[in-house]
C-alpha positions in Angstrom: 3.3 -6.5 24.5 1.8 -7.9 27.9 2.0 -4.7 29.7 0.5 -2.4 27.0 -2.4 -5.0 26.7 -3.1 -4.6 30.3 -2.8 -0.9 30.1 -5.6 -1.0 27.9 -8.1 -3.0 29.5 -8.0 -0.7 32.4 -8.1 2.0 30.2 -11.0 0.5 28.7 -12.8 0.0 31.4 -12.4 3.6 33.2 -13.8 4.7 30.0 -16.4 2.5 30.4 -17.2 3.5 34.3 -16.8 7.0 32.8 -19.4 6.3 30.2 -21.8 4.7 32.7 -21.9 8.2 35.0 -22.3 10.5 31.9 -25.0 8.3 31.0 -26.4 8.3 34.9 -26.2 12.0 34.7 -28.1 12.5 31.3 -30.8 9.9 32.7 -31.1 12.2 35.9 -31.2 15.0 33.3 -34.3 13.2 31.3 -36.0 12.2 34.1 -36.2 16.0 35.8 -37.2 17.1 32.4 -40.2 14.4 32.1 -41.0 15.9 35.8 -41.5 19.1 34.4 -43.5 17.7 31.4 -45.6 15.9 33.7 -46.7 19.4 35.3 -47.1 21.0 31.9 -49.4 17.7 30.6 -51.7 17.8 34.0 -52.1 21.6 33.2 -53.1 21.1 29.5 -55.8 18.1 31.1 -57.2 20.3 33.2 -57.9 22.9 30.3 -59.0 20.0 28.4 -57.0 20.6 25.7 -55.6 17.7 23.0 -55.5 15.8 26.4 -56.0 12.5 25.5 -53.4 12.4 22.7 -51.0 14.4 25.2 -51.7 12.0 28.0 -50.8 8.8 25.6 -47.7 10.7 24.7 -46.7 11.9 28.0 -47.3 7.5 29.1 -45.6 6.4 25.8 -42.5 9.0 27.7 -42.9 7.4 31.2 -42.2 3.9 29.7 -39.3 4.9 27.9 -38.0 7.0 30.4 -38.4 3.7 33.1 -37.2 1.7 30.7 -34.0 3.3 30.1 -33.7 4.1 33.9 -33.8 0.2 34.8 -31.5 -0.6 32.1 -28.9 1.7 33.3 -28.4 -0.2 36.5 -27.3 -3.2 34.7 
């Protein structure tokens, strides 16, 4: 009983600590990806193009891409 319970837990938590780098690596993923969307928004600025609802969008992005970023470290 005792040792199977403990078994668990540490089971448990390397699949946690697995979870937590997967989740690093997606967030690293997201972030190089909003890098690149970044480039593509200032290009569609500059041609003036649907800017200002691309430019709320691409913020709306940043935020959620910070947020989730900051909560990660937790």
């Amino acid at each position: 009983g005792r040792a199977r319970g403990k078994m668990a837990a540490g089971g448990a938590a390397d699949a946690q600590a697995r979870f937590g780098h997967s989740v690093k690596g997606l967030l690293t993923e997201k972030v190089t990806s909003c890098g690149t969307d970044v480039i593509a928004l200032t290009k569609q600025v500059l041609k003036g193009s649907r800017s200002a609802e691309l430019l709320g969008q691409a913020a709306r992005n940043m935020v959620m891409q910070e947020d989730a970023i900051l909560h990660s470290e937790d």
